[in-house]
Steps between C-alpha positions, in 0.01 A plus 500: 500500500836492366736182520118279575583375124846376598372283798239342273726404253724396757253274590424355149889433461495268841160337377672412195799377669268317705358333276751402300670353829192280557426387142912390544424340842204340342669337224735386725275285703378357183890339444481389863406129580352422822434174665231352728494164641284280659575116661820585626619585159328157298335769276613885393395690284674869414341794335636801419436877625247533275332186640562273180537088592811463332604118681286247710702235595412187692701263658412115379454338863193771541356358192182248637247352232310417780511848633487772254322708706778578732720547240280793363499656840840512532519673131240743575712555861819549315319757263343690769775504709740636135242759478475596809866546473505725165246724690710534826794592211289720284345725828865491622638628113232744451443582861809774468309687256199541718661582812530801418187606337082524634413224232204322540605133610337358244764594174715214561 
């Protein structure tokens, strides 16, 4: 049984390298900003990795008294579509880590 402890200390040393490479990668997407839009660009909002609305802006000529309610659709659109974004990012960030390994797809 000699040389069995190396390999399992082997292994802790890349799991520790591992995770130190994700927690990095993680607190990266948290600095990036990400943009959705909706209405050809009359609203967008951006987030960041860690899927934090950071902006919303909104072009005046979108801006209806009489119809609020498509205003609010095209928020909630450009929010989606920002998150939706950040999670395409995030799977694509952290996706290299898991590659790799029999996780369960569930972690991230």
């Amino acid at each position: 049984m000699r040389g069995g402890m190396g390999n399992m200390q082997n292994m802790m040393k890349q799991m520790q390298k591992m995770q130190k490479q994700m927690a990095e990668a993680q607190e990266e997407l948290g600095e990036k900003k990400i943009e959705g839009s909706a209405g050809g660009g009359m609203v967008t909002v951006v987030v960041t990795g860690h899927k934090e609305i950071v902006e919303v802006n909104i072009k005046p000529e979108v801006v209806d008294p009489e119809d609020i309610e498509m205003l609010q659709d095209l928020v909630l659109a450009a929010t989606n579509d920002a998150l939706k974004n950040a999670d395409e990012l995030t799977n694509k960030t952290m996706g290299q880590f898991t590659k790799g390994m029999n996780l369960p797809g569930g972690m991230f």
